[in-house]
C-alpha positions as a Markdown table, in Angstrom:
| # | Residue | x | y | z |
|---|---|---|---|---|
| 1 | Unk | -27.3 | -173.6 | 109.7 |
| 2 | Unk | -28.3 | -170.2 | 108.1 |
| 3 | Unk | -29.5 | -168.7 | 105.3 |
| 4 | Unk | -30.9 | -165.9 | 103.3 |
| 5 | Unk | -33.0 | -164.3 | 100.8 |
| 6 | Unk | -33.4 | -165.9 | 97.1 |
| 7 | Unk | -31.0 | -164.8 | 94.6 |
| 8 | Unk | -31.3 | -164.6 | 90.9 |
| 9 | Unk | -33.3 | -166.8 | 89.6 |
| 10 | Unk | -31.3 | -169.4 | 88.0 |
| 11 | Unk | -33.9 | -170.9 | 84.9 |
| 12 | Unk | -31.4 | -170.5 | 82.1 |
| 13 | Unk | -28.6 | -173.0 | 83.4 |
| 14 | Unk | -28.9 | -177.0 | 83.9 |
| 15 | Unk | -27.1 | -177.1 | 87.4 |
| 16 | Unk | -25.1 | -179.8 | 87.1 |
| 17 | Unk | -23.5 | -180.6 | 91.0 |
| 18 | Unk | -19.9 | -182.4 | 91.6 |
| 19 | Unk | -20.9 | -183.8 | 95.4 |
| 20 | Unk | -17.9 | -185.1 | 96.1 |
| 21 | Unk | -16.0 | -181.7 | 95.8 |
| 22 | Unk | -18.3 | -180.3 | 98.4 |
| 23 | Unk | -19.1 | -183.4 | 100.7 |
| 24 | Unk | -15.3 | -183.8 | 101.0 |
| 25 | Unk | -14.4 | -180.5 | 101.9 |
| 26 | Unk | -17.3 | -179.9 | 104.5 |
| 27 | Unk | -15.9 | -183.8 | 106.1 |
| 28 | Unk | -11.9 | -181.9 | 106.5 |
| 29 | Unk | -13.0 | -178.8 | 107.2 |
| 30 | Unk | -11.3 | -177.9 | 110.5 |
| 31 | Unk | -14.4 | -175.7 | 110.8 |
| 32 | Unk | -17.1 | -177.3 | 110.1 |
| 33 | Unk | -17.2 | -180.3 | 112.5 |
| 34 | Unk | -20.7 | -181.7 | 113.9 |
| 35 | Unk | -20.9 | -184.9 | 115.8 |
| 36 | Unk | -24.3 | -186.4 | 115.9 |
| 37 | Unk | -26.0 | -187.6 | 118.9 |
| 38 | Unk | -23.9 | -190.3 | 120.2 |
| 39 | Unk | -20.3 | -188.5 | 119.1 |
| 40 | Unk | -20.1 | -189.9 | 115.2 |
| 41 | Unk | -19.3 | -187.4 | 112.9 |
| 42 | Unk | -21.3 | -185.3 | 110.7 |
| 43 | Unk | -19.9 | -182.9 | 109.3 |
| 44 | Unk | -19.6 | -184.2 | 105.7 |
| 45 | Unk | -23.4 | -184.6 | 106.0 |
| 46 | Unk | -24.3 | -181.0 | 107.3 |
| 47 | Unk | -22.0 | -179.2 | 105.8 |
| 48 | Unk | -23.4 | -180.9 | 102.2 |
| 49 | Unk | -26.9 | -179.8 | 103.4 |
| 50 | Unk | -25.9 | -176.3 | 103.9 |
| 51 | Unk | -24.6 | -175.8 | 100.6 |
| 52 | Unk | -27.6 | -177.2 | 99.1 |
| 53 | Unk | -29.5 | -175.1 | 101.1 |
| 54 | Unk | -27.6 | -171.8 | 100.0 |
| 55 | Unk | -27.4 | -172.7 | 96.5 |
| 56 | Unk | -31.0 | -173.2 | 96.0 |
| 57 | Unk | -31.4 | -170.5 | 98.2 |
| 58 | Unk | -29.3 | -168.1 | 95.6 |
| 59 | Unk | -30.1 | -169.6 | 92.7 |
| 60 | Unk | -33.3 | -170.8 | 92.2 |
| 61 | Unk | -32.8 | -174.0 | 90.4 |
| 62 | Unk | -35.7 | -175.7 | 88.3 |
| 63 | Unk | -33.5 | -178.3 | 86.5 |
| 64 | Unk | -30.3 | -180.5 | 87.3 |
| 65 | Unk | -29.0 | -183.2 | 89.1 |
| 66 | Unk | -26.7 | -184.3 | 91.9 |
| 67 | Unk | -24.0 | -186.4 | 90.7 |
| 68 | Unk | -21.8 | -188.7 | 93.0 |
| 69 | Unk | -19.0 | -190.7 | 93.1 |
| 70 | Unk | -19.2 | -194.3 | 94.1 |
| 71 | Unk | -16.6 | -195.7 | 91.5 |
| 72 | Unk | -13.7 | -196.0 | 93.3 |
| 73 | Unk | -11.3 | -199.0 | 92.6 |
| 74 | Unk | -14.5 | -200.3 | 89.9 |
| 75 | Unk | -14.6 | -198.0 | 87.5 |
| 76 | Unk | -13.9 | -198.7 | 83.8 |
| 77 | Unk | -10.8 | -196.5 | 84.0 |
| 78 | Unk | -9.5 | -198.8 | 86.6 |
| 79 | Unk | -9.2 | -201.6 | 84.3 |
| 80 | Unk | -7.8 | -199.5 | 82.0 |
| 81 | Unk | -5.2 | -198.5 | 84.4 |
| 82 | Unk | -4.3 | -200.4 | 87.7 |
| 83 | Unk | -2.4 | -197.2 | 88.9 |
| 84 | Unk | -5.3 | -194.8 | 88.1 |
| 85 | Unk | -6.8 | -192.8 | 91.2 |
| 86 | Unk | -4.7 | -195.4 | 93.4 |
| 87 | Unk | -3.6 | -192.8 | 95.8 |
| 88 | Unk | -6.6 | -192.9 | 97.2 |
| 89 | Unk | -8.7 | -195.0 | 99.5 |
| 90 | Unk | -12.3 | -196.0 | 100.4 |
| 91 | Unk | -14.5 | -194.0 | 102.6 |
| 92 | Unk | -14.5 | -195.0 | 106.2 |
| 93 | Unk | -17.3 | -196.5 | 107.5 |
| 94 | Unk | -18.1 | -193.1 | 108.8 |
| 95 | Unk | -18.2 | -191.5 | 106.2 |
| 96 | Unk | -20.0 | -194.1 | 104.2 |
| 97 | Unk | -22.3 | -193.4 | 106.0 |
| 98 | Unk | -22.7 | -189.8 | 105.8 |
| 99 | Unk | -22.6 | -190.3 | 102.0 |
| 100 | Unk | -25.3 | -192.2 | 101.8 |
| 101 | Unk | -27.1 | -189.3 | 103.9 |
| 102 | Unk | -25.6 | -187.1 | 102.0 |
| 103 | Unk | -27.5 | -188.3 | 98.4 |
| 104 | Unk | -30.7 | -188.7 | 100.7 |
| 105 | Unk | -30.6 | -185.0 | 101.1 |
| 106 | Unk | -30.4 | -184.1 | 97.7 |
| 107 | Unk | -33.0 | -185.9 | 97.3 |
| 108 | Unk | -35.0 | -184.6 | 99.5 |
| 109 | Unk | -33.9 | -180.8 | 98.6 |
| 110 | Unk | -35.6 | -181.9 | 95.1 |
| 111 | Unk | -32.8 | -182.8 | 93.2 |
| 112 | Unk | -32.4 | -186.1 | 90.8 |
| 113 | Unk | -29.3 | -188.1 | 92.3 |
| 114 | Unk | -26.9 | -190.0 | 89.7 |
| 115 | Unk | -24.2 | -192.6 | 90.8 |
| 116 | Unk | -22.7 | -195.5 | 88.8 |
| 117 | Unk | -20.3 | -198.0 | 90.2 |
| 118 | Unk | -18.9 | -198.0 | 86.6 |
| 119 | Unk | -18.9 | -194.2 | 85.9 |
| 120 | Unk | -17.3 | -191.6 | 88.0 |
| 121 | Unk | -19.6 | -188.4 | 88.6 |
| 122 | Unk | -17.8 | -186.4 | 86.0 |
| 123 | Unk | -19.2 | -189.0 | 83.5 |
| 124 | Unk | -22.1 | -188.4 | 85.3 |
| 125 | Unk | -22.2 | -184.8 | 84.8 |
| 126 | Unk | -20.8 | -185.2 | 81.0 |
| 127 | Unk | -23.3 | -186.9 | 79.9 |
| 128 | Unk | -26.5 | -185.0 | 81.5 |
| 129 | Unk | -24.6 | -181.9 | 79.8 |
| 130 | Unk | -24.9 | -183.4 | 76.5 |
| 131 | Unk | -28.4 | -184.5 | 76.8 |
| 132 | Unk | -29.8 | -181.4 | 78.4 |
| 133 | Unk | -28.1 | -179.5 | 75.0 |
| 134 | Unk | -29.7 | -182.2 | 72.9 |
| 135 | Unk | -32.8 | -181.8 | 73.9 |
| 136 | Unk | -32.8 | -178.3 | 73.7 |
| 137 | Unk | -34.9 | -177.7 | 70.6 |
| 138 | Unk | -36.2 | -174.6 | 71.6 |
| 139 | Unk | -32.4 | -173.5 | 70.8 |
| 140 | Unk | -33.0 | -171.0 | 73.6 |
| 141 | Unk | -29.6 | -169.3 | 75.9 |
| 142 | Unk | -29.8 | -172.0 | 78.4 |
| 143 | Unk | -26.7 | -173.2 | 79.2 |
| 144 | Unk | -25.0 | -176.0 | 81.8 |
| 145 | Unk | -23.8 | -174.6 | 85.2 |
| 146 | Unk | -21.0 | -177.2 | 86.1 |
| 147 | Unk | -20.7 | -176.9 | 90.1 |
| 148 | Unk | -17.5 | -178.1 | 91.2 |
| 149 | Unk | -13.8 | -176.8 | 91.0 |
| 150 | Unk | -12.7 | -179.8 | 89.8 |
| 151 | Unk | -10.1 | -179.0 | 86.5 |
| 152 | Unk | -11.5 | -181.7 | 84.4 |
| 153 | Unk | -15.0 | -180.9 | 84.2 |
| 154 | Unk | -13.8 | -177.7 | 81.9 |
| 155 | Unk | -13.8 | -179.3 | 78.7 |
| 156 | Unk | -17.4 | -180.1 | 79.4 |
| 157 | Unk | -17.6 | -175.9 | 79.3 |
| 158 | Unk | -18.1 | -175.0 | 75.6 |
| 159 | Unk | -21.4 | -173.2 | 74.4 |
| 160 | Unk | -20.9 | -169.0 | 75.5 |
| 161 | Unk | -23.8 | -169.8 | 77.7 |
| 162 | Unk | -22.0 | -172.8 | 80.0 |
| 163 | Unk | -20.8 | -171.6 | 83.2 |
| 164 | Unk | -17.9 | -173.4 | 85.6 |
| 165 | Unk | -18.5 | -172.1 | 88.6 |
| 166 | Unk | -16.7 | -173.0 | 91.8 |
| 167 | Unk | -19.1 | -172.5 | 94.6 |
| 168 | Unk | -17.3 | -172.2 | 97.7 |
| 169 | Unk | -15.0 | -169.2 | 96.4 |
| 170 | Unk | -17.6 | -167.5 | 94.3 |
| 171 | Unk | -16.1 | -168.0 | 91.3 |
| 172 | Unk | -18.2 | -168.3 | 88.4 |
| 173 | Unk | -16.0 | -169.1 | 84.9 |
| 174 | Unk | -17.2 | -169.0 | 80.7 |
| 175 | Unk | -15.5 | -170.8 | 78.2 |
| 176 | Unk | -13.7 | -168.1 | 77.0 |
| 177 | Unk | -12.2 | -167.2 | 80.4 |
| 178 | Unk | -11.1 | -171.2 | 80.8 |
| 179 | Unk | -9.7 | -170.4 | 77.8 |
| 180 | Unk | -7.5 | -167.1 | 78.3 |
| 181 | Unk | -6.5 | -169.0 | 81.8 |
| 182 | Unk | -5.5 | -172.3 | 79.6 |
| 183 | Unk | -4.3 | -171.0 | 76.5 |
| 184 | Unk | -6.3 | -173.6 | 74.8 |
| 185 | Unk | -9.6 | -174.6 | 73.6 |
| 186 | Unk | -11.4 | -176.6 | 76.8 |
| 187 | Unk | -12.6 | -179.1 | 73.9 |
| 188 | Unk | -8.4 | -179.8 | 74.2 |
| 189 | Unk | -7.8 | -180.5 | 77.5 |
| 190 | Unk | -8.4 | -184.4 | 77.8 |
| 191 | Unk | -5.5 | -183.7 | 74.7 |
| 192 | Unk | -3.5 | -181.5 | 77.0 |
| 193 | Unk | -3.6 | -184.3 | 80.1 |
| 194 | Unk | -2.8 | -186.7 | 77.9 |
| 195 | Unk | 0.9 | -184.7 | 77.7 |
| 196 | Unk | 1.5 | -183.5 | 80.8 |
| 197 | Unk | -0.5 | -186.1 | 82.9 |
| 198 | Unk | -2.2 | -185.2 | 86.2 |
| 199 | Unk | -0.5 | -186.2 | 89.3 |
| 200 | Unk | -3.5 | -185.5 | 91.3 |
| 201 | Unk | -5.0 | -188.7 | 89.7 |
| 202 | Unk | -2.0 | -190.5 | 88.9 |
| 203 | Unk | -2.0 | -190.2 | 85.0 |
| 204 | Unk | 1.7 | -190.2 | 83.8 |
| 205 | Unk | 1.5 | -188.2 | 80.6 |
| 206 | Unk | 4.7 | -187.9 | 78.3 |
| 207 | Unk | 7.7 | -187.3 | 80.5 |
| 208 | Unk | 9.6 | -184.0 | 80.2 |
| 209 | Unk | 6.5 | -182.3 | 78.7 |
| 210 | Unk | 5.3 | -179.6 | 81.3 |
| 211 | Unk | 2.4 | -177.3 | 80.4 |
| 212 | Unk | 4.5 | -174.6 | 78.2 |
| 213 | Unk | 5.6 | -177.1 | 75.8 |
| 214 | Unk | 2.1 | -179.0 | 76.0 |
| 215 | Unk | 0.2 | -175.8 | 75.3 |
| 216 | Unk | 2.7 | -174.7 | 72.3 |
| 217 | Unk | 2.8 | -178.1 | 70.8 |
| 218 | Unk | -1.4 | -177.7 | 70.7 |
| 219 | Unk | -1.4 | -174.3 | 69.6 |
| 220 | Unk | 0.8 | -175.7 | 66.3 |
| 221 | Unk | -0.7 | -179.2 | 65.7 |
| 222 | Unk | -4.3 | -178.5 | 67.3 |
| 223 | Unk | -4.5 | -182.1 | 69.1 |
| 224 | Unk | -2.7 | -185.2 | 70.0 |
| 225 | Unk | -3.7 | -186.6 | 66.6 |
| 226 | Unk | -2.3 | -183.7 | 65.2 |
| 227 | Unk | 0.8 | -183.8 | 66.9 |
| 228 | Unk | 1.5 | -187.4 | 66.1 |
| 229 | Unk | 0.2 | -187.0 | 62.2 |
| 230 | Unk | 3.0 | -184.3 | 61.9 |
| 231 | Unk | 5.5 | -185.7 | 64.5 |
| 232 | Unk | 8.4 | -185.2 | 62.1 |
| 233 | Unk | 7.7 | -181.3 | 62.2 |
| 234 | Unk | 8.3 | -181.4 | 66.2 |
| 235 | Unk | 12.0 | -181.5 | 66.0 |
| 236 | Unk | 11.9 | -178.1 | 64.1 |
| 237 | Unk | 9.7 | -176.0 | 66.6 |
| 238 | Unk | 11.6 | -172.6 | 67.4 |
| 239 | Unk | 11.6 | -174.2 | 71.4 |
| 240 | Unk | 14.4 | -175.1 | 73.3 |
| 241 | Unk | 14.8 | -178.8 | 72.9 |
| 242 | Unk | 12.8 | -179.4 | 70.1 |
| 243 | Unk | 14.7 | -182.4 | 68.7 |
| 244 | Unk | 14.8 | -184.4 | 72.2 |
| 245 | Unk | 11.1 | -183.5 | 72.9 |
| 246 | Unk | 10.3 | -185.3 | 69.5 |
| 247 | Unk | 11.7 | -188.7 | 70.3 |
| 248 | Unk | 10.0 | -188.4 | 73.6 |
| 249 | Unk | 7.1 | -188.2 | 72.0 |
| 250 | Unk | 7.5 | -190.6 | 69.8 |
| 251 | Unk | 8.8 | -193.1 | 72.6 |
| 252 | Unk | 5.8 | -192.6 | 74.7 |
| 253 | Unk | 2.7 | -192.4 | 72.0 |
| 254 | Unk | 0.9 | -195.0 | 73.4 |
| 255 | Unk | 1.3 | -193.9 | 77.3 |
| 256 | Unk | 0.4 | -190.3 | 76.2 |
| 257 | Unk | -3.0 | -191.6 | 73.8 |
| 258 | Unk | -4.1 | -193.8 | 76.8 |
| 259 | Unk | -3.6 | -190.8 | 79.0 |
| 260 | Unk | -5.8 | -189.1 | 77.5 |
| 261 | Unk | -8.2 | -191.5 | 77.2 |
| 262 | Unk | -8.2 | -191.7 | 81.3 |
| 263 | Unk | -8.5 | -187.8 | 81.3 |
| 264 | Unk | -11.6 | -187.6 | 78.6 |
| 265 | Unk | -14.4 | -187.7 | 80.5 |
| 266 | Unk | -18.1 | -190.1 | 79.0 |
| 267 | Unk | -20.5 | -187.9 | 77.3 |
| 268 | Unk | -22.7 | -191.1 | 75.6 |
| 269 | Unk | -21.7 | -194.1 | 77.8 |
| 270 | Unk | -24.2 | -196.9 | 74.7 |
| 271 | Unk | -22.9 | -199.8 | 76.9 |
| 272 | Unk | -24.2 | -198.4 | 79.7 |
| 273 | Unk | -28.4 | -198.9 | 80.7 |
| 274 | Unk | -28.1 | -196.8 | 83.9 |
| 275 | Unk | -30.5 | -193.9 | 84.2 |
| 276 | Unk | -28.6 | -190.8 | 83.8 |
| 277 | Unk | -27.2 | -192.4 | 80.4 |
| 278 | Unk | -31.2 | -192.1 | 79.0 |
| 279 | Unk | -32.0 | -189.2 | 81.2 |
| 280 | Unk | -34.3 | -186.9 | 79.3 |
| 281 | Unk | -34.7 | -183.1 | 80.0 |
| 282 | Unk | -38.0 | -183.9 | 82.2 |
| 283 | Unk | -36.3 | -185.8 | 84.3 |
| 284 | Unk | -33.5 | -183.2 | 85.6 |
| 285 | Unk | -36.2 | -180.8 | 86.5 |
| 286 | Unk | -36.7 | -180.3 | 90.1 |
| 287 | Unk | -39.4 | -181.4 | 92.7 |
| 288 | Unk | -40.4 | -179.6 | 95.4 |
| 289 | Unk | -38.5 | -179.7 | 98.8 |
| 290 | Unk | -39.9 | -182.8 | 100.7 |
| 291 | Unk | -40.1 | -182.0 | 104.9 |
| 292 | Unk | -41.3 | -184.8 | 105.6 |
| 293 | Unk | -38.0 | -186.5 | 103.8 |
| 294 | Unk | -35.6 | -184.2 | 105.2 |
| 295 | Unk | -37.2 | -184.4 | 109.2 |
| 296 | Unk | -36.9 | -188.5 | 109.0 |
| 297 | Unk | -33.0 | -188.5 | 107.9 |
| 298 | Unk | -32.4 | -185.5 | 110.6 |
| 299 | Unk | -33.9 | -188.4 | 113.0 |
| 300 | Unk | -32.1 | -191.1 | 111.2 |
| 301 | Unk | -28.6 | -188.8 | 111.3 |
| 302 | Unk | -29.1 | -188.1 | 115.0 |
| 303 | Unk | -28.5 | -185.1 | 114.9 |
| 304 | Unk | -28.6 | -182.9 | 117.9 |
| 305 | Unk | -31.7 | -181.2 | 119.1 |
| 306 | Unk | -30.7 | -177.5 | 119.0 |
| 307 | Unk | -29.1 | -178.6 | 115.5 |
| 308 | Unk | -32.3 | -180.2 | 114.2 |
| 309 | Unk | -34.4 | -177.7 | 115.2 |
| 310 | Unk | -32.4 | -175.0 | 112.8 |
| 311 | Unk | -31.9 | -177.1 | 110.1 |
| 312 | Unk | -35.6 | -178.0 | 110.1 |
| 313 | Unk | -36.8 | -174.7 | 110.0 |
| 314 | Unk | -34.3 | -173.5 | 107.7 |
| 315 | Unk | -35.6 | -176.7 | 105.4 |
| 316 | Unk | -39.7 | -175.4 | 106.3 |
| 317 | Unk | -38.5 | -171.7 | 104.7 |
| 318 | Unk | -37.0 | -173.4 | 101.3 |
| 319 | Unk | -40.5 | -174.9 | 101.1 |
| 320 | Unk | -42.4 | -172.1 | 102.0 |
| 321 | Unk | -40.1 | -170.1 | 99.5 |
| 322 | Unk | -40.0 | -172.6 | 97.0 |
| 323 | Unk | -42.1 | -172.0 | 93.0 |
C-alpha cells in the first residue's frame, strides 16, 4: 500500500467511477491477494482502496461519484430479458462482504456512493453524466471522466471534453478516438449492439451480422431506425450477401430493437426516486477524506497490523494533502 506525489489537478472532469471493474479485478488478481486477520480474503477490498488512493492521489478530484453494481438478477433488464447477464452469479458471501467495505471506503475517501437494485452502475454513471452537463450553466470545458474499461459506457463519451479512460492500463480515450477505433458515432453504439449482440452479456443481436456488416449498414442508414425505415435498400448494398443479410434483418427486427434496448444504457430513469436520479452538481462534489472513517473499517476489515499501519498512514497523507 504505496503512493506518491499529486498529479494534475483534475477540476475540469466529473470523475464518474465503474467499481465493479476495479473491485473485480483487484478480488482475481493472482497478485494482489490479502487475507485479513483470521485468513478471509481481502483482496477485492484493498486492492479497491489502493486505487482510490492513487487516483485521488493523481488526479485531484473535487467532483464525482462511486457507482456500484448491486442489480444482479433484479434489474429492469432482467425482466426484459430472462437470459440477460445470466452467465453470471452472485457474490460469495466473501466477497459480499468486501463489497460492502468496498462502498464504505469510497465513502470515506470522500466520494458520494450510488447503487440501485433496479439500475446497474452504468445507469448510474449515465445519468450523473447527464446531470452534471445539465447543470453546467457556466458552459465552461468541464467534461465527464468515465473510469472504467467497460465498452458500453462509450456512448456516454460525446462532448470533445469527455474522457474514457481505463485506469489500470493508463489509457485515457476522447470521443473522437472511440470513434476512429469504432468507425461510428459512440451516440450509435446501443444501435450497433443491438446488431451484433454482446456475448459478454448474453444479448443475441441479429444472427450473421458481425461488426463489418454492422458498422457499414450504420455508416449508410445512420441507426437501427434507419436501417429498418429503408430495409428494402439493404438487399442492394455493394457487400457480399446483401440479399440474405436483408431477410435476416427483417426476420429478427424485433430481437435486434430489444437488443438494443438492453444495450442502451438510463440517462433520466422519471420512474425512478433514488438519489442519483435527482442528484444535483452540489452533491457530486467531494468531502474531505474522513480518518476517523477509514481507521474504524481497517478494524472492522481485520486487517493485519503491519498492513493497517500502511494503509493508515498512507490514508493520514491524502488528508494532510488534501484542498
Amino acid at each position: 500500500f504505496t503512493t506518491q506525489g499529486f498529479g494534475v489537478s483534475g477540476t475540469s472532469h466529473v470523475y464518474l467511477i465503474d467499481a465493479s471493474i476495479y473491485i473485480f479485478q483487484a478480488y482475481f488478481s493472482p497478485y494482489n491477494e490479502s487475507l485479513d486477520e483470521s485468513g478471509e480474503d481481502l483482496s477485492a477490498f484493498i486492492g479497491f482502496a489502493q486505487f482510490l488512493l492513487s487516483l485521488q492521489r493523481r488526479e485531484r478530484p473535487q467532483s464525482g461519484a462511486v457507482a456500484m453494481d448491486n442489480s444482479l438478477f433484479t434489474g429492469f433488464r432482467h425482466a426484459l430479458s430472462p437470459e440477460y447477464k445470466s452467465n453470471r452469479e452472485l457474490p460469495d458471501d466473501s466477497l459480499a462482504r468486501q463489497l460492502d467495505f468496498c462502498a464504505r471506503a469510497a465513502d470515506a475517501f470522500g466520494w458520494p456512493v450510488y447503487a440501485s437494485t433496479r439500475y446497474e452502475a452504468d445507469d448510474i454513471i449515465g445519468t450523473l453524466a447527464l446531470r452534471s452537463r445539465s447543470f453546467d450553466e457556466t458552459e465552461s470545458a468541464q467534461g465527464v471522466c468515465i473510469v472504467s474499461r467497460d465498452k458500453d459506457l462509450a456512448q456516454l463519451i460525446r462532448a470533445d471534453s469527455d474522457v474514457m479512460w481505463d485506469f489500470s492500463a493508463n489509457r485515457r480515450r476522447s470521443r473522437i478516438d472511440i470513434e476512429r477505433e469504432l468507425g461510428i458515432p459512440t451516440t450509435r453504439i446501443p444501435d450497433y449492439l443491438g446488431l451484433v449482440g454482446d456475448s459478454v452479456d448474453c444479448i443475441a443481436g441479429v444472427p450473421g451480422v458481425g461488426p463489418v456488416k454492422a458498422t457499414a449498414l450504420l455508416a449508410e442508414f445512420g441507426s437501427l431506425d434507419g436501417i429498418y425505415a429503408n430495409l428494402h435498400a439493404v438487399a442492394g448494398l455493394p457487400m457480399r450477401g446483401a440479399k440474405s443479410l436483408a431477410e435476416k434483418l427483417e426476420r429478427f427486427e424485433a430481437q435486434a430493437r430489444h437488443c438494443k434496448l438492453l444495450a442502451t444504457i438510463v440517462e433520466e430513469p422519471h420512474d425512478c426516486a433514488e438519489p442519483f436520479a435527482c442528484a444535483a452538481p452540489a452533491e457530486l462534489v467531494l468531502a474531505r477524506p474522513n480518518y476517523d472513517k477509514f481507521a474504524f473499517l481497517l478494524e472492522e476489515a481485520l486487517v493485519p497490523a503491519a498492513l493497517k499501519v500502511r494503509m493508515s498512514e498512507a490514508f493520514a497523507r491524502l488528508v494532510e494533502e488534501a484542498p
